[in-house]
C-alpha positions in Angstrom: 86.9 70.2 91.5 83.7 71.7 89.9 84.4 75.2 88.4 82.8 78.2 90.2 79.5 79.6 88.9 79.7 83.0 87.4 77.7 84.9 90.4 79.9 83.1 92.6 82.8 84.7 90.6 81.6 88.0 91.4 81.1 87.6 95.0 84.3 86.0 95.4 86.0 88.9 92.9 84.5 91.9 95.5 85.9 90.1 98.7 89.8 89.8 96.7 90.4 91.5 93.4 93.6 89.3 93.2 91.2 85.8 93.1 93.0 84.0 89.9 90.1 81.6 89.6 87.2 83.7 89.7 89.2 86.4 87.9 89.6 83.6 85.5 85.6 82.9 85.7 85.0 86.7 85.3 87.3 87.4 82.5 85.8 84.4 80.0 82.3 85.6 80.9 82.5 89.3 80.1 85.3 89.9 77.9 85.8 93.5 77.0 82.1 93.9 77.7 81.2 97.4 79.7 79.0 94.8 81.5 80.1 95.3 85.5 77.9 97.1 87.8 79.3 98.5 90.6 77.3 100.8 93.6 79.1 102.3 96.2 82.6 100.3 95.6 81.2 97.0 95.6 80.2 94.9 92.7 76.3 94.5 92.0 76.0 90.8 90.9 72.7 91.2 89.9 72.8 94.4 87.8 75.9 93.0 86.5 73.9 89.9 84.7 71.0 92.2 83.8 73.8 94.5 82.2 75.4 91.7 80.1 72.2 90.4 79.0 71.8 94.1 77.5 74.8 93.9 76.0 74.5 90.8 74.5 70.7 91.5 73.0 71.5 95.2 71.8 75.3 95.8 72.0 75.4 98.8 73.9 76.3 99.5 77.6 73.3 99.3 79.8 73.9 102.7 81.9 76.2 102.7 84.6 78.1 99.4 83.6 82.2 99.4 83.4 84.5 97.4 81.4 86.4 94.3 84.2 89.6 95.8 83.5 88.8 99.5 83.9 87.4 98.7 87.8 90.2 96.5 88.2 92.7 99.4 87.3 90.9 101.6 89.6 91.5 99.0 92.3 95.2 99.4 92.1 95.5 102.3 94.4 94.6 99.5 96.8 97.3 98.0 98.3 97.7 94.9 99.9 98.0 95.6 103.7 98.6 93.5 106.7 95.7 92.5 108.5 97.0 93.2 111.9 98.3 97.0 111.6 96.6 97.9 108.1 99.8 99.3 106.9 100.7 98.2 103.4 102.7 95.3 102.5 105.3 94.8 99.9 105.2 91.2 98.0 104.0 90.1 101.6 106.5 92.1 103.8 105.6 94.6 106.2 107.7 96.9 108.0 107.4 97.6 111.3 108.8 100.7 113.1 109.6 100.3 116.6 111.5 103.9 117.8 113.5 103.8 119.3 114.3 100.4 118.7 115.2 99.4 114.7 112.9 98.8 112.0 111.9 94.8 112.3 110.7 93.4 108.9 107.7 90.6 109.1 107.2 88.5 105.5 103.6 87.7 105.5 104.3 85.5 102.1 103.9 81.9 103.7 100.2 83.1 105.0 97.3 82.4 103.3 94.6 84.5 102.2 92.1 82.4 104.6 94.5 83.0 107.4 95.0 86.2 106.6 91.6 86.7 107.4 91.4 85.4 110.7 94.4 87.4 111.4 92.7 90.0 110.8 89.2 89.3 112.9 92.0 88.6 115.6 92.9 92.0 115.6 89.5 93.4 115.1 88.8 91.5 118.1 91.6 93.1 119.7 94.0 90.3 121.0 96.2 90.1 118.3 98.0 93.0 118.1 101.9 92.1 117.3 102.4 91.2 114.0 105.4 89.3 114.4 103.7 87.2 117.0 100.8 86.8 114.6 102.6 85.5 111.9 104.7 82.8 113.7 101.5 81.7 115.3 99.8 81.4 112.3 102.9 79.6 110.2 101.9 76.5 112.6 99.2 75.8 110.0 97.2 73.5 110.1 98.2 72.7 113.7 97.2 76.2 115.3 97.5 76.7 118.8 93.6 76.6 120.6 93.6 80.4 120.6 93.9 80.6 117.0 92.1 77.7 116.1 88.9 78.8 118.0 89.3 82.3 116.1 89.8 80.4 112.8 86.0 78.6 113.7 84.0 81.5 115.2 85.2 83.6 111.7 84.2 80.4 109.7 81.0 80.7 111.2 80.2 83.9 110.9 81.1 83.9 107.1 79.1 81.5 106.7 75.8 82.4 108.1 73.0 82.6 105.7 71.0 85.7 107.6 73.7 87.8 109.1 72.4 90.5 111.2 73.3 94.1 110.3 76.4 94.3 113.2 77.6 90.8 112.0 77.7 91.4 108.9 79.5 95.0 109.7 81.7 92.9 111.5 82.6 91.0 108.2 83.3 94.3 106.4 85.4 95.7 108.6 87.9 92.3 108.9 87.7 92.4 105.3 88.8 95.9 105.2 91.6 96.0 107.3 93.3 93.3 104.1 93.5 96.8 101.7 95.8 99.8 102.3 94.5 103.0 103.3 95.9 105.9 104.5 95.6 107.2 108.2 93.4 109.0 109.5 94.5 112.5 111.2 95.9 112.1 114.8 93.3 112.2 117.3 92.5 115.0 119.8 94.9 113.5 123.3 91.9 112.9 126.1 92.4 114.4 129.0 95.5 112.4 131.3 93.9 109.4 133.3 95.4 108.4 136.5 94.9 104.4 136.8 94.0 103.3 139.7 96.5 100.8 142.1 95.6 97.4 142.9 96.3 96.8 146.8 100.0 96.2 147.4 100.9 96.6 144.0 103.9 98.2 143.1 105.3 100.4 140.0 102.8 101.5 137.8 100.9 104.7 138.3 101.8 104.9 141.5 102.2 108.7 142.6 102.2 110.0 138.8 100.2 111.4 136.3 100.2 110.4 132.7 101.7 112.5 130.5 99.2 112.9 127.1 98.6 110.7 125.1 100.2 110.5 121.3 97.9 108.6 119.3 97.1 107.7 115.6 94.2 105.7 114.3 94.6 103.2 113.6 97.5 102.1 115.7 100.5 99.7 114.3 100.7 97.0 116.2 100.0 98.1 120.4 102.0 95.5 121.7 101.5 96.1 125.3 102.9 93.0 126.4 106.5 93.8 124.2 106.7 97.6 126.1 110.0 97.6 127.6 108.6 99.0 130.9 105.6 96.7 130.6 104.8 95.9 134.4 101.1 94.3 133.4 98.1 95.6 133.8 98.9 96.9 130.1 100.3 100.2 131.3 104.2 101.0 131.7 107.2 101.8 134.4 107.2 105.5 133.2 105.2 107.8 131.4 105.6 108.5 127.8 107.9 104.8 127.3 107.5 103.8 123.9 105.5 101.1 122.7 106.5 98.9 119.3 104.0 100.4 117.5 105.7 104.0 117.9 102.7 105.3 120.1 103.6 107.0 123.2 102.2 104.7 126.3 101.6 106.6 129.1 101.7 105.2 132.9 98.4 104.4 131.9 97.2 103.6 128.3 95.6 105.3 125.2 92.3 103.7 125.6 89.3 104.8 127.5 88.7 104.2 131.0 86.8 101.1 131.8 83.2 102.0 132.7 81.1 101.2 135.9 82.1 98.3 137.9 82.0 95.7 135.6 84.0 92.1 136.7 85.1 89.7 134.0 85.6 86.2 134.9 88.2 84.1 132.8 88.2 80.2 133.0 88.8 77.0 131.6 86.0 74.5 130.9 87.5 72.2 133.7 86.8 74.9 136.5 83.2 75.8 135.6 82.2 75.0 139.1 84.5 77.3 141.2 83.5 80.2 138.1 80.0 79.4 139.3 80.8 79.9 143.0 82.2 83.0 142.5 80.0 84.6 140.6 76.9 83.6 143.3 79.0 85.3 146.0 79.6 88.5 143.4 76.2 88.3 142.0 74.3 88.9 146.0 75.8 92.3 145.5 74.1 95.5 143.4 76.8 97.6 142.6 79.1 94.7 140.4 77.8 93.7 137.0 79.7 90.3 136.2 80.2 88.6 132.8 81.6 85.4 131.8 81.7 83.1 128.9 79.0 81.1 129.9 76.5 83.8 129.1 77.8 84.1 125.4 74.3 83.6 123.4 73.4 81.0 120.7 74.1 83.1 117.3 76.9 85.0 118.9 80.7 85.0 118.3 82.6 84.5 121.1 85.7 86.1 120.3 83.8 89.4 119.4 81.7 89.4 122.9 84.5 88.6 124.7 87.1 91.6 123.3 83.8 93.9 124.1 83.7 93.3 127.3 86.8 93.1 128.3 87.0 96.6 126.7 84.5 98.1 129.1 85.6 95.6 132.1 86.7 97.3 135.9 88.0 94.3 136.8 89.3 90.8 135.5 89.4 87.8 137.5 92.0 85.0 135.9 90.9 82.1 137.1 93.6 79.7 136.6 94.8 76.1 136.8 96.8 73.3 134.8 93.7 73.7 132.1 94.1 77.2 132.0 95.5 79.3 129.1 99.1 79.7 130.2 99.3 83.2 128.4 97.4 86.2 129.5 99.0 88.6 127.4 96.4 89.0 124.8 93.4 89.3 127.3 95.9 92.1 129.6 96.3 94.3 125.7 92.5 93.7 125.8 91.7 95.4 128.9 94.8 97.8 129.6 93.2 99.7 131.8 91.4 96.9 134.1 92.8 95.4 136.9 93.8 92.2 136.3 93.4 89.7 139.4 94.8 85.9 139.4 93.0 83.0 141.5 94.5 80.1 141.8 91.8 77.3 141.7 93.2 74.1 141.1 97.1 73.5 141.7 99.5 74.6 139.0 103.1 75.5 138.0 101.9 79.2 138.2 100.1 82.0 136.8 99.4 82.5 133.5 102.1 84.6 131.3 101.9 88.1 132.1 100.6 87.9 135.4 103.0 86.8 137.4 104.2 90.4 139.2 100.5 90.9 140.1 99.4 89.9 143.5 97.3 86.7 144.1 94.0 85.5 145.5 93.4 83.4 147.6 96.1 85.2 149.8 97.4 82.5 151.7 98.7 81.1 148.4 97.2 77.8 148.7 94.5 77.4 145.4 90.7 77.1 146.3 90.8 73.1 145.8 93.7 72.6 148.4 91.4 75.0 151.3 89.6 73.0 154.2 86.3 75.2 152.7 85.9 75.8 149.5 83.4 77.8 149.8 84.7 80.4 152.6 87.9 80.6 150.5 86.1 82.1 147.8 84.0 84.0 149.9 87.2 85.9 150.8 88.1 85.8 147.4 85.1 87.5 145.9 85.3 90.1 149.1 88.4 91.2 147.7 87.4 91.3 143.9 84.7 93.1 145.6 86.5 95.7 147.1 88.7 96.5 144.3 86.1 97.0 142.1 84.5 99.1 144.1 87.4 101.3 144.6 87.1 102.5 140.5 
């Protein structure tokens, strides 16, 4: 394999201090030379040539420029952290409280730095939020389930874009970030107590009680809606003030800011493009619901980025489901806690996605949209009812 060109070497040296080979390239090329230029933390490889040319021609420091092993020492204080809950890891172990359940320990040694990565644009995202999960997910290598395997390619890509623009390449930054230890913030002032609202004929959450406040930290160990022990869907739990695994207090609602406006998120697969499409003409003859669905992800975008922001903001989500479908909806119900979430059987199935099952399903004869005399007034009912739930937040 052709060795790495020194500029190359300093790129790939700011992104991990720990790369052997380009600390390798590095170390041969400057020595004990004060010859490294660094601005604001990060490692100017242009000043940083124009500095050991200095050196070389006149044998003094060029102003500004550092010795490889003094910014290398500084970097210690840095600790290795996990990229799902950005606590620190020890030799590749994390440990994860869960009050008032025991401590569990997750060994992050077997992942590698690349998946590491997309662990952490995962969880930047916002879907992937359990580290244990994360981990056994990712230990499938090189044969990743879809999920992961489409987040492994949309972080490919946008690494490798030539002309990022200014909120990609923050994007980058920040999922590089979350790989180095730092310490948390102060706890964050409790918002006022939210009362959810209740999906018709729904039962358990919310129903008749008021949140208590919220206990919250930033940023949070590993949410782990889903994993609650009074998880009842629609990310919120049984009673107030349950605790989650991450050791956050969950109220009957969640932590997270209410979903804004009236916004409708449909969920597919590729197979059922067509009833998506009906739906959304029936929802899209009305003013007062703004609907978004994969289909109108733009060239240049990342999916997995536009999706988690709109599901953060979304009233309601539609799961439109089938034997193609995504048989897990616990990642997309931590990624809109406070929406409804609202299953549609299109196509004939075993059931309901994961996570979805206690919820209460369209069409409401039970039959699937495919299996109904007319297709099309079966959805028309259907997007009635999305209709009137969404206008009731």
């Amino acid at each position: 394999m052709k060795p790495i060109e020194f500029s190359e070497a300093l790129t790939k040296l700011q992104a991990n201090r720990r790369d052997e080979e380009a600390l390798a390239v590095v170390r041969a090329k400057l020595g004990s030379a004060p010859a490294l230029m660094v601005a604001d933390g990060k490692i100017d490889v242009v000043d940083t040539l124009d500095a050991l040319d200095h050196y070389t021609q006149h044998g003094s420091a060029a102003p500004g420029a550092v010795r490889l092993e003094d910014w290398l020492q500084e970097g210690k204080a840095d600790t290795e952290a996990s990229p799902v809950t950005r606590e620190p890891l020890f030799k590749g172990k994390e440990s994860v409280q869960r009050p008032p359940l025991p401590p569990i320990v997750v060994d992050w040694t077997p992942i590698s730095q690349d998946l590491r990565e997309v662990a952490s644009y995962a969880a930047d995202a916002g879907w992937a939020r359990d580290p244990e999960m994360v981990v056994a997910a990712l230990r499938r290598a090189p044969n990743l389930s879809d999920e992961w395997a489409r987040a492994q390619r949309d972080w490919n890509a946008l690494c490798d874009l030539k002309k990022p623009t200014p909120e990609q390449r923050a994007t980058i930054e920040r999922v590089q970030q979350r790989l180095v230890f730092q310490r948390l913030a102060p706890p964050m002032a409790s918002p006022a107590p939210l009362s959810p609202p209740k999906f018709p004929g729904q039962q358990g959450w919310g129903a008749g009680k008021s949140p208590a406040p919220i206990e919250m930290t930033e940023p949070c160990a590993a949410d782990g809606m889903a994993q609650c022990p009074g998880f009842r869907g629609l990310g919120g739990c049984a009673d107030p003030g349950e605790i989650g695994r991450c050791g956050r207090r969950i109220p009957g609602g969640t932590s997270l800011a209410p979903s804004a406006g009236r916004a409708v998120v449909i969920l597919s697969a590729p197979a059922d493009e067509s009833y998506r499409n009906l739906l959304v003409r029936f929802l899209g003859a009305t003013s007062d619901v703004q609907v978004w669905h994969d289909g109108m992800i733009r060239a240049g975008q990342v999916p997995a980025m536009v999706r988690a922001h709109e599901l953060r903001k979304a009233a309601v989500v539609v799961h439109l489901y089938s034997a193609d479908s995504d048989m897990d909806a616990r990642s997309t119900i931590a990624a809109a806690p406070l929406a409804v979430h609202v299953p549609v059987a299109v196509r004939p199935c075993m059931g309901p996605p994961f996570g979805l099952e206690s919820m209460e399903r369209l069409p409401r004869h039970g039959r699937p949209i495919s299996a109904a005399p007319d297709r099309e007034a079966a959805m028309l009912e259907v997007a009635q009812a999305i209709h009137t739930i969404a206008a009731a937040r």
